[in-house]
N, CA, C and O atoms as a printed pandas DataFrame, in Angstrom:
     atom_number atom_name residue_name chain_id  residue_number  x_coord  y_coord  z_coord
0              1         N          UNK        A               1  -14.137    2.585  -23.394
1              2        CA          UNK        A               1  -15.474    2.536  -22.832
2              3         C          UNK        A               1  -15.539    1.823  -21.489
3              4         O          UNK        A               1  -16.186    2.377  -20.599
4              5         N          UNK        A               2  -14.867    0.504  -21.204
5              6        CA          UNK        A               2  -14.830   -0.126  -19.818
6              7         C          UNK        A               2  -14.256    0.679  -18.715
7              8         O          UNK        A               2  -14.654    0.611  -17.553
8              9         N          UNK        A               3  -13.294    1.449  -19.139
9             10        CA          UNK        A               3  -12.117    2.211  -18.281
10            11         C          UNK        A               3  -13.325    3.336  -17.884
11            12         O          UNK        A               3  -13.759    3.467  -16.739
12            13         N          UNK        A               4  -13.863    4.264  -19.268
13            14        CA          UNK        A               4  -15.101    5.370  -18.344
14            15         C          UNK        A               4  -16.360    4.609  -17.937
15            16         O          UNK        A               4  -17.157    5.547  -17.903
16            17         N          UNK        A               5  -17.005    3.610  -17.631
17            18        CA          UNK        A               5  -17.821    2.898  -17.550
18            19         C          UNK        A               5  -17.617    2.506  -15.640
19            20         O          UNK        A               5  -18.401    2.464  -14.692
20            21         N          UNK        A               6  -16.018    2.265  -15.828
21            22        CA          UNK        A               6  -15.473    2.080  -14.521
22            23         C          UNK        A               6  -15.612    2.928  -13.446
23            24         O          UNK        A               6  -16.203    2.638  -12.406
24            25         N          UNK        A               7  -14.827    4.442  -13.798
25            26        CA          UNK        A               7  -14.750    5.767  -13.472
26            27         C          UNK        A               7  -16.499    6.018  -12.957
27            28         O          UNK        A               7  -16.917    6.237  -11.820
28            29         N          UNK        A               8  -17.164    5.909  -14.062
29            30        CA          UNK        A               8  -18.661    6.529  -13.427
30            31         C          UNK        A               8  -18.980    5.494  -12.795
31            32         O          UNK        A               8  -19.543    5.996  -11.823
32            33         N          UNK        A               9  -19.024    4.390  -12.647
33            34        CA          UNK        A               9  -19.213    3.663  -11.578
34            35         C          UNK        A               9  -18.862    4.344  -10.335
35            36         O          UNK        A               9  -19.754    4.940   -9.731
36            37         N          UNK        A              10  -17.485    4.325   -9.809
37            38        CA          UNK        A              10  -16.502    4.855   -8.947
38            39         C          UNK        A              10  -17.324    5.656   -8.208
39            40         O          UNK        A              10  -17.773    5.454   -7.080
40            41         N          UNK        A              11  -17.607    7.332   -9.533
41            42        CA          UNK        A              11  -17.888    8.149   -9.223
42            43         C          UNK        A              11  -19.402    8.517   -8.727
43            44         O          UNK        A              11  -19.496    9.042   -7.618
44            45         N          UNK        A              12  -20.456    8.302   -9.391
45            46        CA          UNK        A              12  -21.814    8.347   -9.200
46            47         C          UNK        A              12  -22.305    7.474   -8.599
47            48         O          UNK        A              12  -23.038    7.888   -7.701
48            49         N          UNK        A              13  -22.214    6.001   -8.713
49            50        CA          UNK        A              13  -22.603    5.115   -7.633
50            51         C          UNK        A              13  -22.431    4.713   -6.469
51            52         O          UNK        A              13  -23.289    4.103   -5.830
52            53         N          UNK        A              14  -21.065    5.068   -5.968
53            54        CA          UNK        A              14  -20.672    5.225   -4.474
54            55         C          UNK        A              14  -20.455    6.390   -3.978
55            56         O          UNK        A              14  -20.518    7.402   -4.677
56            57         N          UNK        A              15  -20.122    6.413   -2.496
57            58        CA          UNK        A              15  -21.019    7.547   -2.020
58            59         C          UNK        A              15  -19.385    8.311   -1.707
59            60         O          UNK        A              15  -18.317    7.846   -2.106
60            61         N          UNK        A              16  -19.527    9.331   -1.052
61            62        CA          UNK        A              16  -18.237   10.093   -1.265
62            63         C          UNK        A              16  -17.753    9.449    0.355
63            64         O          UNK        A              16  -17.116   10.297    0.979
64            65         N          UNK        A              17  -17.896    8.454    0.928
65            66        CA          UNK        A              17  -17.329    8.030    1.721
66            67         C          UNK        A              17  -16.482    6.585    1.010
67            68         O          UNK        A              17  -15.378    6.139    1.324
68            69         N          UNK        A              18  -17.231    6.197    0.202
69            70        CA          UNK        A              18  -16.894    5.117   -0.057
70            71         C          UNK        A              18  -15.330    5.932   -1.191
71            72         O          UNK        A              18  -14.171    5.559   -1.005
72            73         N          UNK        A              19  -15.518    6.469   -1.723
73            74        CA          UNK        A              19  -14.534    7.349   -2.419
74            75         C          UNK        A              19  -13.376    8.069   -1.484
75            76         O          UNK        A              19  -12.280    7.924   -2.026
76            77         N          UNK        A              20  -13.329    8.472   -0.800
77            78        CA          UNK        A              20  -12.528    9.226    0.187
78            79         C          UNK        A              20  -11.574    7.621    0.698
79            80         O          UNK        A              20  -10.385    7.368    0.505
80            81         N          UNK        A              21  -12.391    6.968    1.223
81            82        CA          UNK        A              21  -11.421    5.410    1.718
82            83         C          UNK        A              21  -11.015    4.661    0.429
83            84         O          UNK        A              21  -10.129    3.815    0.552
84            85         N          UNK        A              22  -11.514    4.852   -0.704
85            86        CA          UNK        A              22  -10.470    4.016   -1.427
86            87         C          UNK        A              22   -9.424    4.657   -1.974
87            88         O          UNK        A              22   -8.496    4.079   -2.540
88            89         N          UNK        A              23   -9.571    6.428   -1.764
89            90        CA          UNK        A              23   -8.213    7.108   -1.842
90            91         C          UNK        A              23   -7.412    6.905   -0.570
91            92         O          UNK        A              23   -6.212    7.161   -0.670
92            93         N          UNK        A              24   -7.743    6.597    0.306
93            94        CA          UNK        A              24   -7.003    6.715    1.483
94            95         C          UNK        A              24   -6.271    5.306    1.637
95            96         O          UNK        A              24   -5.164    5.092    2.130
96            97         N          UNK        A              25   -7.180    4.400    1.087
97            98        CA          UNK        A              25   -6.252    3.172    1.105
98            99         C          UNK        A              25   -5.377    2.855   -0.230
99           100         O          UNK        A              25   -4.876    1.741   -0.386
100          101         N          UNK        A              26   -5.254    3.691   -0.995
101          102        CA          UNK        A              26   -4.374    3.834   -2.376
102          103         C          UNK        A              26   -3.302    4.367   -1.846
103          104         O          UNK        A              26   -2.258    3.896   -2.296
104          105         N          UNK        A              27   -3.177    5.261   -0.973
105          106        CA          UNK        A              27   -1.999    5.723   -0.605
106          107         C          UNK        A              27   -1.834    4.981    0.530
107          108         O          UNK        A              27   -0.736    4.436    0.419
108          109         N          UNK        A              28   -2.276    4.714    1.423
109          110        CA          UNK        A              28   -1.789    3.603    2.675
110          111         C          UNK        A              28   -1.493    2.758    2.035
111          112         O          UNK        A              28   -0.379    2.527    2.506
112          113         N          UNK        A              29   -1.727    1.565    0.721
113          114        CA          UNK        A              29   -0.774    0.571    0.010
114          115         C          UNK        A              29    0.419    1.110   -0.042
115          116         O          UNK        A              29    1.326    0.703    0.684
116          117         N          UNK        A              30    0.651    2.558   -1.310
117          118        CA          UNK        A              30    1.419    3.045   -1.767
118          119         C          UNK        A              30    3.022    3.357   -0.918
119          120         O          UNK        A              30    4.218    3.216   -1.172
120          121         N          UNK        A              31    2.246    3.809    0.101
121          122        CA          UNK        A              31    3.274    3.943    1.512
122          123         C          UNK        A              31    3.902    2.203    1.986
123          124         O          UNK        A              31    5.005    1.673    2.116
124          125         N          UNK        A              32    2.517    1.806    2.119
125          126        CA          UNK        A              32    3.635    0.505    2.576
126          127         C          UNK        A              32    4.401   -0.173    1.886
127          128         O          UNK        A              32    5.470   -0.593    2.329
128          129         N          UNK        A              33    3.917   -0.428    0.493
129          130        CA          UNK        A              33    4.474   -1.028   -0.589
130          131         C          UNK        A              33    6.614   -0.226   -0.659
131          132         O          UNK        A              33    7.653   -0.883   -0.725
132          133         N          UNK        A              34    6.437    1.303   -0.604
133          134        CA          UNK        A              34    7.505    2.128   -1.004
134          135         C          UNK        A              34    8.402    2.088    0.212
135          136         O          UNK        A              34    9.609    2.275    0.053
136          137         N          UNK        A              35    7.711    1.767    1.885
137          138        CA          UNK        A              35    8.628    1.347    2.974
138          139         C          UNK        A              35    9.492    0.168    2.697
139          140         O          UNK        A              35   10.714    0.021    2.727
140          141         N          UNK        A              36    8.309   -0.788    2.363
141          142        CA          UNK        A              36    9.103   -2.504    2.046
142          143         C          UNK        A              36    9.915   -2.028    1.170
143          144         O          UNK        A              36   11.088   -2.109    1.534
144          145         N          UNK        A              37    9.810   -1.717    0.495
145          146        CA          UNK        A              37   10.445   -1.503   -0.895
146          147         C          UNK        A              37   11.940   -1.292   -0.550
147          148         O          UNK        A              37   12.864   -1.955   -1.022
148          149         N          UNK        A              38   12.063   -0.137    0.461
149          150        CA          UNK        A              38   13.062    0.925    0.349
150          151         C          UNK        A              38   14.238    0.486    0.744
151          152         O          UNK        A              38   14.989    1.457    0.643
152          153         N          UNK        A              39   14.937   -0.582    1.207
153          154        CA          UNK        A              39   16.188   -1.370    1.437
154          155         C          UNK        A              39   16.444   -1.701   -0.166
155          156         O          UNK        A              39   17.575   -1.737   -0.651
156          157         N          UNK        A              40   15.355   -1.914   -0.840
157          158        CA          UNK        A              40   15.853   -3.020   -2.303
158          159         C          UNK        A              40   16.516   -1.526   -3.188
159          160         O          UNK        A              40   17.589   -1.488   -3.790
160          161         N          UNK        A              41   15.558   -0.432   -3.044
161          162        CA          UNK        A              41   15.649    0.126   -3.866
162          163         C          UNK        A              41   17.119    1.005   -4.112
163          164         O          UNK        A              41   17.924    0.695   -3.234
164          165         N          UNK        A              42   17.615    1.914   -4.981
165          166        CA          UNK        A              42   18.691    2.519   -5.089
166          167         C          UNK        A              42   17.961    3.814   -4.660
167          168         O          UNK        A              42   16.837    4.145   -5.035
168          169         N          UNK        A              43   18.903    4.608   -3.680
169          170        CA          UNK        A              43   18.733    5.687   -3.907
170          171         C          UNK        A              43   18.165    6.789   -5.353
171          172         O          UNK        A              43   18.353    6.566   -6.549
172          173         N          UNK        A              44   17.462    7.951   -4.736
173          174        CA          UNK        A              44   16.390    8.372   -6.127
174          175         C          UNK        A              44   15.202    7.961   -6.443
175          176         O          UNK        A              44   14.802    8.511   -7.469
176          177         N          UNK        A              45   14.378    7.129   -5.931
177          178        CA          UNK        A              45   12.981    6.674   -6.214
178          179         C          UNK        A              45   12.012    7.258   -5.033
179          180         O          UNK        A              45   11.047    6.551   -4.741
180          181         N          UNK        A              46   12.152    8.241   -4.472
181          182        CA          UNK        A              46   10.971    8.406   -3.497
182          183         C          UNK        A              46    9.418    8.394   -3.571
183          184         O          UNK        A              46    8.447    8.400   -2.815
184          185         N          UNK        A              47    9.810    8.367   -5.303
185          186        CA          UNK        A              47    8.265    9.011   -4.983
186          187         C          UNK        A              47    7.288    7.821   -6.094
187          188         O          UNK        A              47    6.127    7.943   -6.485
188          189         N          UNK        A              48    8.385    6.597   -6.396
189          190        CA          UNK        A              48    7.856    5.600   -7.229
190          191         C          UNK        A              48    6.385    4.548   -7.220
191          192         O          UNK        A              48    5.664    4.079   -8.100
192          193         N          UNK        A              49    6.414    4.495   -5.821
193          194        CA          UNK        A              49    5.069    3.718   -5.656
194          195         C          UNK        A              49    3.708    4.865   -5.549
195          196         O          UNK        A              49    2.578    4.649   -5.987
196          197         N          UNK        A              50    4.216    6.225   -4.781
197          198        CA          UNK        A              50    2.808    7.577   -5.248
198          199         C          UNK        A              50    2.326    7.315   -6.459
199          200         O          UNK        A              50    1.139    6.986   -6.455
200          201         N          UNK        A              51    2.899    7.356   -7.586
201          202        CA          UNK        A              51    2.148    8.205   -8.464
202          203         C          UNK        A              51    1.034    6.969   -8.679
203          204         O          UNK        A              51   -0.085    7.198   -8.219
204          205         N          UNK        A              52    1.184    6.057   -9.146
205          206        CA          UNK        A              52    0.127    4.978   -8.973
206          207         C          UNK        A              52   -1.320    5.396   -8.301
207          208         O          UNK        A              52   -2.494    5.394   -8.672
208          209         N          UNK        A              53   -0.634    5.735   -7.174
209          210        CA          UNK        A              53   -1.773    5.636   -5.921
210          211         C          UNK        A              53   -2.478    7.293   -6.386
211          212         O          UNK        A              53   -3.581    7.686   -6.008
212          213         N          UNK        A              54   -1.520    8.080   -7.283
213          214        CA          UNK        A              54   -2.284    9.577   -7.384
214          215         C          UNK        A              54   -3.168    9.425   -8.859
215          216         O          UNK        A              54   -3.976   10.271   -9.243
216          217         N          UNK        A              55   -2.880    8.339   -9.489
217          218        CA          UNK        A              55   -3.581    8.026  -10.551
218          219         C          UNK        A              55   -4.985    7.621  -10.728
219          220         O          UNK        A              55   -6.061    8.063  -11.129
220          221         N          UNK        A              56   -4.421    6.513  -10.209
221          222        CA          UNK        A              56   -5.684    5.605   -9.373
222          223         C          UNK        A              56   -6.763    6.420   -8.680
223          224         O          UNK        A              56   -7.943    6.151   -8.906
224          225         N          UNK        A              57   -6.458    7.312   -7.924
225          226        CA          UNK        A              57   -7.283    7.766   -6.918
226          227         C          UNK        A              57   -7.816    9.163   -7.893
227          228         O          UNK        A              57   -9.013    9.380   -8.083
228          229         N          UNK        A              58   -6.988    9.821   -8.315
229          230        CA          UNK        A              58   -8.112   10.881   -9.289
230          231         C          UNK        A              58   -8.728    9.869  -10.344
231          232         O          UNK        A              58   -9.883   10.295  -10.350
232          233         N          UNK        A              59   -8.725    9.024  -11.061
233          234        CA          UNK        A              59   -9.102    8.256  -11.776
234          235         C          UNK        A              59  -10.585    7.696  -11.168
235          236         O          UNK        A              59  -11.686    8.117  -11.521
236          237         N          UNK        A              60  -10.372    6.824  -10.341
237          238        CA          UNK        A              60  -11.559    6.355   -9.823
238          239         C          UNK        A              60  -12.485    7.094   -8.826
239          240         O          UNK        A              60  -13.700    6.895   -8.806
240          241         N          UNK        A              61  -11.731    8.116   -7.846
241          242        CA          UNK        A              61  -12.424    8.681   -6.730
242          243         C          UNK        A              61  -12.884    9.699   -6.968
243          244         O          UNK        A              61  -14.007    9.922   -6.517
244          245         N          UNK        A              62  -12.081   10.914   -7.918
245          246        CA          UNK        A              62  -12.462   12.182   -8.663
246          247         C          UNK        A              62  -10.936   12.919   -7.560
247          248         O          UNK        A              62  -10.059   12.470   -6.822
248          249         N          UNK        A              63  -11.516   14.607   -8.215
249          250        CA          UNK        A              63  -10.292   15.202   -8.513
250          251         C          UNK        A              63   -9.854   15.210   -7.074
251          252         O          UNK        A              63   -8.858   14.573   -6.728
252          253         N          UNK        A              64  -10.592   15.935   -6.202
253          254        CA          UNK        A              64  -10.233   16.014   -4.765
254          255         C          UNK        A              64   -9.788   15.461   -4.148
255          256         O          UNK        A              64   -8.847   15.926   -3.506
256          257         N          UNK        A              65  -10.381   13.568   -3.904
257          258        CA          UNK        A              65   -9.240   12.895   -3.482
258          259         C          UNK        A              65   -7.831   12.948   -4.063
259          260         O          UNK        A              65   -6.824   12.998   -3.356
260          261         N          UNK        A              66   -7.824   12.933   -5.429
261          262        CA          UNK        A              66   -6.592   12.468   -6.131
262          263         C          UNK        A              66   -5.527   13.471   -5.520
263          264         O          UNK        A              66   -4.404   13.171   -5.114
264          265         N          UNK        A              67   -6.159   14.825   -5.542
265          266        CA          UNK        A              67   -5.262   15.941   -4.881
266          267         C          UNK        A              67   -4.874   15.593   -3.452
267          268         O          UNK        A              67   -3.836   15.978   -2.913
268          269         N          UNK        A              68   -5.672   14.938   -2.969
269          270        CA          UNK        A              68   -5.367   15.046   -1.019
270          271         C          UNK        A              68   -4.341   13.578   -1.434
271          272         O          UNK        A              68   -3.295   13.659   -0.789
272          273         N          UNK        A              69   -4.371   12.405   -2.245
273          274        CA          UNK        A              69   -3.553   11.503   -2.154
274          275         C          UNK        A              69   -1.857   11.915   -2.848
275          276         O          UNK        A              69   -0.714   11.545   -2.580
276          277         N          UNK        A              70   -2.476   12.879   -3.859
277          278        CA          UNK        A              70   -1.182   13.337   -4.133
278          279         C          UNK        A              70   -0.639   14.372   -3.010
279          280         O          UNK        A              70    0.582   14.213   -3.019
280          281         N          UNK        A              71   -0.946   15.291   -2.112
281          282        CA          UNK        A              71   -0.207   16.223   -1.023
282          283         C          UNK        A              71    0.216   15.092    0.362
283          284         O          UNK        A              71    0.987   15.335    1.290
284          285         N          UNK        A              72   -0.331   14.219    0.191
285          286        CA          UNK        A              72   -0.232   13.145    1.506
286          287         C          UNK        A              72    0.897   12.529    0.801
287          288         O          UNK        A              72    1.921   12.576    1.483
288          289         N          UNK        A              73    1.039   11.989   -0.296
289          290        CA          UNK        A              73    2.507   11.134   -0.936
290          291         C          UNK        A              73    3.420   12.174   -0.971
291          292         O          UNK        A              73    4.581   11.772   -0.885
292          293         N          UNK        A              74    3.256   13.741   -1.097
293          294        CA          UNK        A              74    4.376   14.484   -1.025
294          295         C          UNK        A              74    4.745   14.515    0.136
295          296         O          UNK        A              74    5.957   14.510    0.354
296          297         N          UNK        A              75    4.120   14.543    0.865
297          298        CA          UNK        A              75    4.760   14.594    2.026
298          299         C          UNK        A              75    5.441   13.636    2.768
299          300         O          UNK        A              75    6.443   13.904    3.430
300          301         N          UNK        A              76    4.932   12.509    2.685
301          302        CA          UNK        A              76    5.104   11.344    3.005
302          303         C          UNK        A              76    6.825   11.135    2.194
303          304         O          UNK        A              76    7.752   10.637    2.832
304          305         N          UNK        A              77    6.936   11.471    1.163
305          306        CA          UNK        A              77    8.573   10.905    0.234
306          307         C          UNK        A              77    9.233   11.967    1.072
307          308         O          UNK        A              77   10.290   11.696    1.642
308          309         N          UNK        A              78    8.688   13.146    1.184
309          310        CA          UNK        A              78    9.660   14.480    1.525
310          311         C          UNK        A              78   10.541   13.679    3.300
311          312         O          UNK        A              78   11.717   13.576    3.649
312          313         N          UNK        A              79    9.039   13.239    4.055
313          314        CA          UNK        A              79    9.699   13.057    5.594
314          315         C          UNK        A              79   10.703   11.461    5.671
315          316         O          UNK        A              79   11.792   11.162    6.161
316          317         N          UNK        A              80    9.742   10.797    4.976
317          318        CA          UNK        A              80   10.373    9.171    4.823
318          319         C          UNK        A              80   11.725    8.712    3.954
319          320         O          UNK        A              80   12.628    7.933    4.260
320          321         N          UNK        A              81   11.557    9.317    3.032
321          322        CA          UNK        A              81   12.526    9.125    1.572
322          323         C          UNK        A              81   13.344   10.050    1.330
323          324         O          UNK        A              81   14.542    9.769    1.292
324          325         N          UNK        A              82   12.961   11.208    1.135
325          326        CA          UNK        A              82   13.942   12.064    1.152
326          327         C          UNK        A              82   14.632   12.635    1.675
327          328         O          UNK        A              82   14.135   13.578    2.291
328          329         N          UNK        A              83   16.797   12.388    1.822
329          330        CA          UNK        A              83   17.551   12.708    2.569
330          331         C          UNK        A              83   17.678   14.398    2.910
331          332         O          UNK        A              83   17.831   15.242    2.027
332          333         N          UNK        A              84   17.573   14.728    4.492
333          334        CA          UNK        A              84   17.986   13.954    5.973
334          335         C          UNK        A              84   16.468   13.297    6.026
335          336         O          UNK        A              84   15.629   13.987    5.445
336          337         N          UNK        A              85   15.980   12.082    6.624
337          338        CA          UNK        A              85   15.186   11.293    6.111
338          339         C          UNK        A              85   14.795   11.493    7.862
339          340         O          UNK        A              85   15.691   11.307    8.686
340          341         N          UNK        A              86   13.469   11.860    8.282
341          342        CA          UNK        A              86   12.523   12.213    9.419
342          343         C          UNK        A              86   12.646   13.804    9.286
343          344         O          UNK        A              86   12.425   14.277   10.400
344          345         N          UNK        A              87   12.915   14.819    8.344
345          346        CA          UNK        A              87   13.010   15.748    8.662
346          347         C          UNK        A              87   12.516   16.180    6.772
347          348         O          UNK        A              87   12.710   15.667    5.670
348          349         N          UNK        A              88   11.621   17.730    7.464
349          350        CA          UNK        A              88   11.198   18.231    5.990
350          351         C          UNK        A              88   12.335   19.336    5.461
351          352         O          UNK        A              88   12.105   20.114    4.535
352          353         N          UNK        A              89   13.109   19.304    5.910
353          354        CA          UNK        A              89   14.680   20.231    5.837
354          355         C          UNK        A              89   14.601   20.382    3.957
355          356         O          UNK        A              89   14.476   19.521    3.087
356          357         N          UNK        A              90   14.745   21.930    3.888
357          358        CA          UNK        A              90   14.624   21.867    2.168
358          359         C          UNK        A              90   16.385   22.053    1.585
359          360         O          UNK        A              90   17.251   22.815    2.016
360          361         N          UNK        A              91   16.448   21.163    0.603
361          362        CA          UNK        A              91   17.854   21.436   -0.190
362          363         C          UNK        A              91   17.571   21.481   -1.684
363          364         O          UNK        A              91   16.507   21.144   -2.203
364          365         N          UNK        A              92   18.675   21.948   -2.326
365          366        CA          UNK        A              92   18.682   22.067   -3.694
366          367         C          UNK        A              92   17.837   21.073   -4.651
367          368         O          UNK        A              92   16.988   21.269   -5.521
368          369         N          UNK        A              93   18.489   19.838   -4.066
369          370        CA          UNK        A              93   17.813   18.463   -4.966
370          371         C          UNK        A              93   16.658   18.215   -4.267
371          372         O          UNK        A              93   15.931   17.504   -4.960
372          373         N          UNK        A              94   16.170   18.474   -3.230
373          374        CA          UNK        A              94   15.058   17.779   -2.518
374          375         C          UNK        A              94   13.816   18.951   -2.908
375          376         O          UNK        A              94   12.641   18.585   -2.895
376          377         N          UNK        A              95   14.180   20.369   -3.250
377          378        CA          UNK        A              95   13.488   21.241   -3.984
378          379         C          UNK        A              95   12.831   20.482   -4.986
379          380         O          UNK        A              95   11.701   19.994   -4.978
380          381         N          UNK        A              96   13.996   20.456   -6.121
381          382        CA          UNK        A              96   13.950   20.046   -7.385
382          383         C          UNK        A              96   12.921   18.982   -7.549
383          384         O          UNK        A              96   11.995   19.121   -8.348
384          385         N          UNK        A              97   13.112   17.573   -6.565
385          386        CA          UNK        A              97   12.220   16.370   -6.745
386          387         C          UNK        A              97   11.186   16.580   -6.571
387          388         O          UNK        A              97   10.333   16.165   -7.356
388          389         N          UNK        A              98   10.827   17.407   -5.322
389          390        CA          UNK        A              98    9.237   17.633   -5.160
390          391         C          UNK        A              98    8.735   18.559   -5.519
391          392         O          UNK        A              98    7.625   18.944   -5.151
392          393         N          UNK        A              99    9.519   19.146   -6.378
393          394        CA          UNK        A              99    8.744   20.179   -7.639
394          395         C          UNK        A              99    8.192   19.336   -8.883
395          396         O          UNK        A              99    7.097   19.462   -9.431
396          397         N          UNK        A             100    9.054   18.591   -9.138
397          398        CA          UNK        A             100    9.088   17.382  -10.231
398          399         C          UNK        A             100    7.618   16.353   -9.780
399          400         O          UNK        A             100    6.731   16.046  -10.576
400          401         N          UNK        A             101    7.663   16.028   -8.581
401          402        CA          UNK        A             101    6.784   15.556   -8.079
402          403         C          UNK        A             101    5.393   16.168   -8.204
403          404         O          UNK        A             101    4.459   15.630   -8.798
404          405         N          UNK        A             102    5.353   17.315   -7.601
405          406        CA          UNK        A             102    4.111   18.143   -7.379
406          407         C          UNK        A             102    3.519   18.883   -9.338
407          408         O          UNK        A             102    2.494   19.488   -9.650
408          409         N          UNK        A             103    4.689   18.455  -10.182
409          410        CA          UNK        A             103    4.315   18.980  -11.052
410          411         C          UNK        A             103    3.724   17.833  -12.132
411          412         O          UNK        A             103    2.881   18.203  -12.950
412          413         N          UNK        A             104    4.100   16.676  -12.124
413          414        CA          UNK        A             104    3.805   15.823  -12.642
414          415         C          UNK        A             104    2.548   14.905  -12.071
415          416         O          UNK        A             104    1.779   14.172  -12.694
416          417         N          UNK        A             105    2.616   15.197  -10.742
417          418        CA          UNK        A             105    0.639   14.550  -10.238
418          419         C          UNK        A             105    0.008   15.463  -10.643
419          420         O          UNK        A             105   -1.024   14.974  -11.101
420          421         N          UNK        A             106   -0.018   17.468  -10.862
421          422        CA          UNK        A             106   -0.874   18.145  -11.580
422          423         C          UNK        A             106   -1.320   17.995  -12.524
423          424         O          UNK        A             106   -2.524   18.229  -12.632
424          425         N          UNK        A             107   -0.524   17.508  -13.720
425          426        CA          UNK        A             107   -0.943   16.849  -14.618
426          427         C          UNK        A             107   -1.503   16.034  -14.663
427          428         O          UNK        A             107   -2.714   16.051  -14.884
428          429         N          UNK        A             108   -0.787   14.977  -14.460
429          430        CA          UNK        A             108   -1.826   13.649  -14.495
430          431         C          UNK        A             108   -3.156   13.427  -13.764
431          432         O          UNK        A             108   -3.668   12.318  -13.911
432          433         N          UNK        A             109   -3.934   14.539  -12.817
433          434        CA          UNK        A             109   -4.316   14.822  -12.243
434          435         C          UNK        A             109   -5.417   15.680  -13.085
435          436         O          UNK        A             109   -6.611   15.512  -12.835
436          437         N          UNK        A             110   -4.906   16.803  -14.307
437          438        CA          UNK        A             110   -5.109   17.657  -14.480
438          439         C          UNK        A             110   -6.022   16.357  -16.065
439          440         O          UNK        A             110   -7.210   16.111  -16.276
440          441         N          UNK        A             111   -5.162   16.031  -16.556
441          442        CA          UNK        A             111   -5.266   15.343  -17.300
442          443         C          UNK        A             111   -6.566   14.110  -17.779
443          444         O          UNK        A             111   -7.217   13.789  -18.773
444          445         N          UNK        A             112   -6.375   13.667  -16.126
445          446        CA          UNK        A             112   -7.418   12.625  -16.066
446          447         C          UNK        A             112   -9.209   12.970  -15.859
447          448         O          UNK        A             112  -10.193   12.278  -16.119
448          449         N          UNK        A             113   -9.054   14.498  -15.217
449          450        CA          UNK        A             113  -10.387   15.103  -15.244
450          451         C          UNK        A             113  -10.596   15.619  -16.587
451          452         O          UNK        A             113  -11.678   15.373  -17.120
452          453         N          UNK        A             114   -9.747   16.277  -17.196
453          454        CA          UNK        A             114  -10.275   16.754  -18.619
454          455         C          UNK        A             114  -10.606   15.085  -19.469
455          456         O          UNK        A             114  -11.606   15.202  -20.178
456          457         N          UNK        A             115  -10.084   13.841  -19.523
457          458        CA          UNK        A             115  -10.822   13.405  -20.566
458          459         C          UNK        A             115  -11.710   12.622  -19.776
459          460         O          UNK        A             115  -12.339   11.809  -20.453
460          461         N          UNK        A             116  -12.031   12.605  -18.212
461          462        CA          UNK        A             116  -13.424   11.841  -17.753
462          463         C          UNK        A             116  -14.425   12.711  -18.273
463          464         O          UNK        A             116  -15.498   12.324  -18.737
464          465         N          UNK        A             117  -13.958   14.188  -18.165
465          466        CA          UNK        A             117  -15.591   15.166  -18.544
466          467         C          UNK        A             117  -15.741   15.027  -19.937
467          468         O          UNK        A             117  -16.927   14.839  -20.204
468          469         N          UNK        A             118  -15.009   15.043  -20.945
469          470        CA          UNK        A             118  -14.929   14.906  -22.531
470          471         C          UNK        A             118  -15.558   13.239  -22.346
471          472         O          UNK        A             118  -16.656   13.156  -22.898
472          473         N          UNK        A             119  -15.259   12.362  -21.918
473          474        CA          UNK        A             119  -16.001   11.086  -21.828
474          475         C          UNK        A             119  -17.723   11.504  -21.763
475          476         O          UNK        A             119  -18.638   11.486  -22.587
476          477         N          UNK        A             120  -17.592   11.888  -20.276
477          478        CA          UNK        A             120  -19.070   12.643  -19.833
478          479         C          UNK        A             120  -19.761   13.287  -20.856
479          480         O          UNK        A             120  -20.990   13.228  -20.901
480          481         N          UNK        A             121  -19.029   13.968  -21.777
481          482        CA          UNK        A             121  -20.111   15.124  -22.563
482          483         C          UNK        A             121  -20.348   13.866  -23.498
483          484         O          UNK        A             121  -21.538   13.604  -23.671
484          485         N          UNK        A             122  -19.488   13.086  -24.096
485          486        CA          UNK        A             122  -20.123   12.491  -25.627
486          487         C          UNK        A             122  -20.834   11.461  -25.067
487          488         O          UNK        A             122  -21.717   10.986  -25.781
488          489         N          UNK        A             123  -20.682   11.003  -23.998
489          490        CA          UNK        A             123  -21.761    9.526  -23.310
490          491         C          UNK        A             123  -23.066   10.720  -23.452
491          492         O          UNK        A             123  -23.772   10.649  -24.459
492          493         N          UNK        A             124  -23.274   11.513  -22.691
493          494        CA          UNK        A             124  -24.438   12.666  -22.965
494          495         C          UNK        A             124  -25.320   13.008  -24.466
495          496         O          UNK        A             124  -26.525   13.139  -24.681
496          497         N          UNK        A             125  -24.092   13.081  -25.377
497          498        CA          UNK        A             125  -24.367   13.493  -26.653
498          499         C          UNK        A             125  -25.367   12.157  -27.495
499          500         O          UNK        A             125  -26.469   12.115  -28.042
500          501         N          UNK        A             126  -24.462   11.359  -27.268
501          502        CA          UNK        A             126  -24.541    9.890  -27.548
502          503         C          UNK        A             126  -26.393    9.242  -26.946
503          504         O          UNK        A             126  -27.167    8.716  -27.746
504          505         N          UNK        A             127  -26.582    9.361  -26.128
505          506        CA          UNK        A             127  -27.868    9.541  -25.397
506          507         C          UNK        A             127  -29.027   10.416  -26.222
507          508         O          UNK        A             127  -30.126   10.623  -25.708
């Protein structure tokens, strides 16, 4: 109940500007957090600090941002993180990850709108 209580907050009480910048600054953390990061880390994590930020942001902002924060983190691992690293050059494994990538923010993505509206209908019912 606090978690959808949160969400409609997010969603109905602020305005779709105020929503659009706190997706935009979910992924501007996400990015900086995964730059600092990227000396510590082992090779293979490109895309570790996104999904957070693609969670977060369909979660609290609704679906649209979550989608524009998830195509902005793909892209962002593809040019930054993923080797030859400044270049969107496609290879076998770099396929593979950002398929893996792009398929797993759909979901969770996909996921998080089906039980805010199932929230939505029984808060309704409940009323």
């Amino acid at each position: 109940p606090m978690l959808h209580t949160l969400a409609e907050m997010a969603l109905r009480a602020r305005s779709p500007a105020f929503r659009w910048g706190l997706a935009a600054l979910a992924f501007v953390v996400a990015l900086t957090l995964r730059l600092w990061l990227d000396p510590l880390l082992p090779p293979g994590f490109p895309f570790l600090t996104f999904f957070p930020a693609v969670i977060v942001s369909a979660f609290l902002c609704g679906v649209r941002p979550g989608v524009a924060v998830a195509a902005s983190s793909f892209l962002a691992a593809w040019w930054f993180f993923i080797p030859p690293a400044g270049s969107l050059r496609v290879t076998g494994s770099s396929l593979l990850a950002l398929g893996f990538f792009a398929a797993i923010a759909a979901v969770d993505i996909l996921l998080i709108h089906v039980m805010t509206r199932a929230l939505s209908r029984v808060r309704e019912e409940r009323e």
